[in-house]
Structures are given as C-alpha cells and as structure tokens.
C-alpha positions, 0 to 999 in steps of 0.5 A: 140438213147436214154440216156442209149445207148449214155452213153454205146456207149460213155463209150466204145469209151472211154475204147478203147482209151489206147487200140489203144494208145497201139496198135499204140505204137506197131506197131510204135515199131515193124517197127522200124529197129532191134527192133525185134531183141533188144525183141527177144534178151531181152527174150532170155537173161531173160529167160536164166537167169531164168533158168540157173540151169535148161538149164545148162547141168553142175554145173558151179563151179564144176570140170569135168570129162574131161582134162583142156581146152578141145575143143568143143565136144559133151560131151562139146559144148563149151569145159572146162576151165582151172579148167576144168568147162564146158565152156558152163554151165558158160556163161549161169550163166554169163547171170544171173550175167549180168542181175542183173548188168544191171537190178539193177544198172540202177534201182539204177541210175534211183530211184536216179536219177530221184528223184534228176532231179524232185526236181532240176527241179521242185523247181529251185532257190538254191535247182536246183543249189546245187543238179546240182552241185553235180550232175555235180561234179560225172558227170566230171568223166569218168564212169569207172573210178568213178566206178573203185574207188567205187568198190575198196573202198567198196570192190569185190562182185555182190552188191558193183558192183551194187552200183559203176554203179548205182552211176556212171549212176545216173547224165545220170538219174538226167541231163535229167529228170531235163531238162524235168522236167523244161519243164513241170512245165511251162505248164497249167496243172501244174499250174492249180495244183498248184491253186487248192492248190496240195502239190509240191510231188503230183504235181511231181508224178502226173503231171510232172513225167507221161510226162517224162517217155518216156525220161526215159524209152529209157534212161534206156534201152540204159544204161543197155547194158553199165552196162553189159559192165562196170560190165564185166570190173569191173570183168576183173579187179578183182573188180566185182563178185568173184570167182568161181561165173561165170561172162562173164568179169572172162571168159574174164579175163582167157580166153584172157590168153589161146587164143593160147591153147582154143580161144572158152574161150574168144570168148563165153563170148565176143560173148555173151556179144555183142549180149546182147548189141546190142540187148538192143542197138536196143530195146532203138533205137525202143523205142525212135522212137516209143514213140518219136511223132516228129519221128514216124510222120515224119514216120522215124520209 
C-alpha cells in the first residue's frame, strides 16, 4: 500500500468516528424504556405548535355559532366553552403557549445558569463563594412560589412568565454545571491550556464546557416538562398568559369550575398537559441513559 492510499484509508477511519459515536448514541437511545414515546411526543407537540393556525378547525378567541358548553360533536370534537370558543382549537393554541414556556424559560435558566456555574467552578476562591451564595440564596425558595413573586412583581403576560421560570430554574443550571465544572479543571487537558498560555474564557468554552454538555442537555429536557407545569399554574392563578390567549392553565383555571356542566373543558387540557410531561419525562430518562457511559455499559439502557 502506498503513502497515498494509507493516507486515504486513514482519513476515512477518521471521518467515520462522529458517524459511529452517533449511531452508538442512537441506539443507546432508542433501547431506552419510553424513549420512543418522549420523541414521538416532542414531534407531535412541535409540530402542532407550529401549525396551530393551520390544524386548528377554529379561530381560538372568536365565538361560535353554537350554545355555550356544548359537548363533543362533530361540528365540535371537543365541544365549546363557557364563551362558546371551540374547545379543541384552544388546546391546540395552548400547545404553542406551552412550547414557548418550556422551550424559552429553560433557555433563559440554562444561558444564565451555566455562565454562572463555569465562572464559580473554574475560577473558585471568592468569586465561587460569592456567585454560590447568590445562587443558594434563589435556591432556598421553593419554585413557585420564587416564580409566583416574580410574576406578580412584573405583572401578567407570556414574557414575564418566561422571566419568572427562567429565574426560578437558573440555580438547577448553576449548581450543577459548577460541580462539573469542578471536576473538569482538575484534569491535564485543561492544564495543559493553561501552560500554553489560553485565556480562562477560552479554556471555559473549549475545553470545560464540551465535557459538561451531557449533564446539561438531560438536565434541560427534564425541566422543560416542569416549566409547562409551572406556567400552567402561573396562569390558573391569574399571573401567566392573559386573556383571551388560550393557554392550558386558563382551560384549567374555568374548566374545573363546569365540571358538573362539561368535564371534557377540564380533561382536554389536563390530559394534554400530562402527555407533554411525560413524554419529555421519558425523552430526559433515554438521554441520561444514553449519554451516561456508566450506564449503557452496565447495559442498563
């Protein structure tokens, strides 16, 4: 075999490696328990949030020509309101409000988060005891109520909702990538950075923050089903998104109030709600085991 031909073969070898790393990760995925389900589950909700004004058979705030609180018909597959809105046509809305809940504020927290827990973990010394202690300060709250106070401080609406979760979520981001973080800077790969003179936000973004991702990315798919919940309760409550804008914790909120008169007002949304969580529930659970090497090579996943 000459020069040439070694070098070809050998560049391939090389090439193929992120291929089989993928392929490996995707059948470590896909033989995890309900991981199926959690993607299955993520599309749908996608999907329908994208195309909400396509798929929904009605206009969400406009009135019907129909009685209030009708049941399920054909006309209505899941009946109208007490303002006689198609039932339907808003919970397929509420998955768009939903979606930004989940998606944005775990965006916030993680963004935040994780710039925190890097600094703290990397740097130690004052700067880790002074950002910890903030952090554990938003930490000795309970979720809802720390987001229940920020909403109601910035006042209703989809975005100050965002705000109150994300800042809720941020110590979950901060505490753990900090102790990964921790980890990490001790081992020679970073050491080595650091002799050959590399900045500390370079060190941070190149060598730490790769080796904390997988922490990171289960972390996030678990908490995006848990900001759907909390922004669910933030708008039963009357501090979440406001009216007429359909969101599955308003359904909530006036359905649990004709559960004599129209039980499908209350189920819908609810029953919407729990398959969004636990699919993201079951997509975290794959994740963890799939990227998690003390697991899949116990063959647990």
């Amino acid at each position: 075999m000459n020069r040439k031909d070694a070098t070809t073969r050998i560049s391939g070898e090389i090439n193929s490696v992120p291929l089989h790393r993928l392929r490996d990760f995707l059948d470590r995925f896909l033989r995890s328990r309900g991981a199926g389900f959690g993607v299955a589950v993520l599309a749908v909700l996608l999907l329908t949030a994208l195309t909400a004004d396509v798929i929904a058979p009605y206009n969400p705030v406009q009135f019907q020509d129909a009685e209030v609180l009708e049941p399920p018909s054909l006309k209505h597959l899941l009946g109208t309101d007490q303002l006689a809105r198609d039932t339907l046509s808003r919970v397929i809305h509420g998955a768009r409000v939903s979606v930004q809940a989940g998606v944005g504020a775990v965006g916030f927290a993680l963004v935040v988060g994780v710039s925190i827990g890097l600094l703290a973990g990397y740097n130690g010394g004052r700067v880790d005891d002074v950002l910890m202690r903030l952090v554990d300060g938003f930490y000795a709250f309970p979720l809802l109520l720390l987001a229940l106070a920020i909403a109601y401080s910035l006042g209703p609406g989809l975005n100050n909702t965002l705000l109150a979760i994300g800042v809720g979520f941020t110590p979950h981001f901060a505490r753990l990538s900090r102790g990964q973080a921790l980890s990490v800077r001790e081992r020679e790969f970073v050491s080595a950075a650091r002799v050959t003179g590399a900045p500390s936000w370079r060190i941070m973004v190149y060598h730490i923050w790769p080796n904390v991702t997988a922490a990171i990315i289960v972390q996030a798919s678990l908490l995006v089903g848990q900001a759907i919940i909390t922004e669910a309760a933030l708008s039963f409550l009357g501090l979440g998104v406001e009216p007429p804008t359909a969101s599955w914790g308003s359904m909530l909120k006036v359905g649990y109030q004709y559960l004599d008169r129209s039980p499908v007002l209350s189920f819908a949304p609810g029953c919407a709600m729990f398959i969004t969580v636990l699919g993201f529930n079951f997509l975290g659970d794959g994740l963890r085991q799939a990227l998690d090497p003390r697991l899949w090579q116990r063959g647990v996943a």
